[in-house]
N, C-alpha and C positions, 0 to 999 in steps of 0.2 A: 481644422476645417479651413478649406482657402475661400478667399472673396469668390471666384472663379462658385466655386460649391454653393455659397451660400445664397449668390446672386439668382443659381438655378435653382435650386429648392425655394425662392423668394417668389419666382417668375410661375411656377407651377402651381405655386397655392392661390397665390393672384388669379390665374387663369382659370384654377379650378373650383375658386367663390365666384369669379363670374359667369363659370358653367352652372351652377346650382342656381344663382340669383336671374339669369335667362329663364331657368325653365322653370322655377317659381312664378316667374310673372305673366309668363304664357302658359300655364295651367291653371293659371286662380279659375277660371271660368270651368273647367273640366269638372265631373264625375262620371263615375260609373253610367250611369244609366243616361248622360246623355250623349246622342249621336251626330259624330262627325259628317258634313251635310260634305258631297263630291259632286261636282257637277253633275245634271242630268238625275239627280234623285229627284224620285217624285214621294212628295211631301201631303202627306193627307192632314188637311189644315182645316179647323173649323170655325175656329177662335182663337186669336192671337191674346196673350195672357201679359206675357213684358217680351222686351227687348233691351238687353243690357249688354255695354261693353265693358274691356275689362280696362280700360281707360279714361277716363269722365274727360279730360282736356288734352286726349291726344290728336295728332296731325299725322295723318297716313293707315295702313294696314292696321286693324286691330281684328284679335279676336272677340265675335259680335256670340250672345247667345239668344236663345227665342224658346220661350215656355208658351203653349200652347196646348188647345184640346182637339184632340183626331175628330171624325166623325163620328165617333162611337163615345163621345166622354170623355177619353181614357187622356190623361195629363203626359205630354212628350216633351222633350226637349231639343233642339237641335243649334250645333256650335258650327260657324262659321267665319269666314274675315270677311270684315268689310271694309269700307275704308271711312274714316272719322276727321269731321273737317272741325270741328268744337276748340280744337287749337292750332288754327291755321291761322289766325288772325287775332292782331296785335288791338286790345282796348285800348 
């Protein structure tokens, strides 16, 4: 096996634990049953339940989620980005 070889099979597995650990960390918030929010959706909201990101001290775009009850009871979810300022600034 030459460096040439080994350097390339080196660079792909690097790249491809960092495709895995990206989309680990932008789905921790995800399941099944809850719905990805597009602009212009209208949201039947009765009571807001939490609001959780998937970053406690990030600075910029996160993905935000929101449990709530429709007007009928019924418990929904909806996943969104917002943007999160909790580590924007230096104590």
């Amino acid at each position: 096996m030459t460096f040439k070889t080994l350097a390339s099979a080196a660079l792909f597995a690097i790249v491809g634990l960092g495709a895995v650990a990206a989309q680990a960390s932008s789905s921790s918030l995800n399941q099944a049953s809850v719905m990805q929010y597009r602009y212009g959706d209208q949201l039947d909201v009765k009571k807001v339940l939490s609001v959780k990101d998937d970053q406690r001290h990030a600075c910029g775009v996160v993905n935000t989620r929101m449990d709530y009850l429709d007007s009928q009871g019924k418990a929904q979810s909806v996943e969104y980005r917002s943007y999160a300022t909790s580590g924007c600034h230096d104590n």
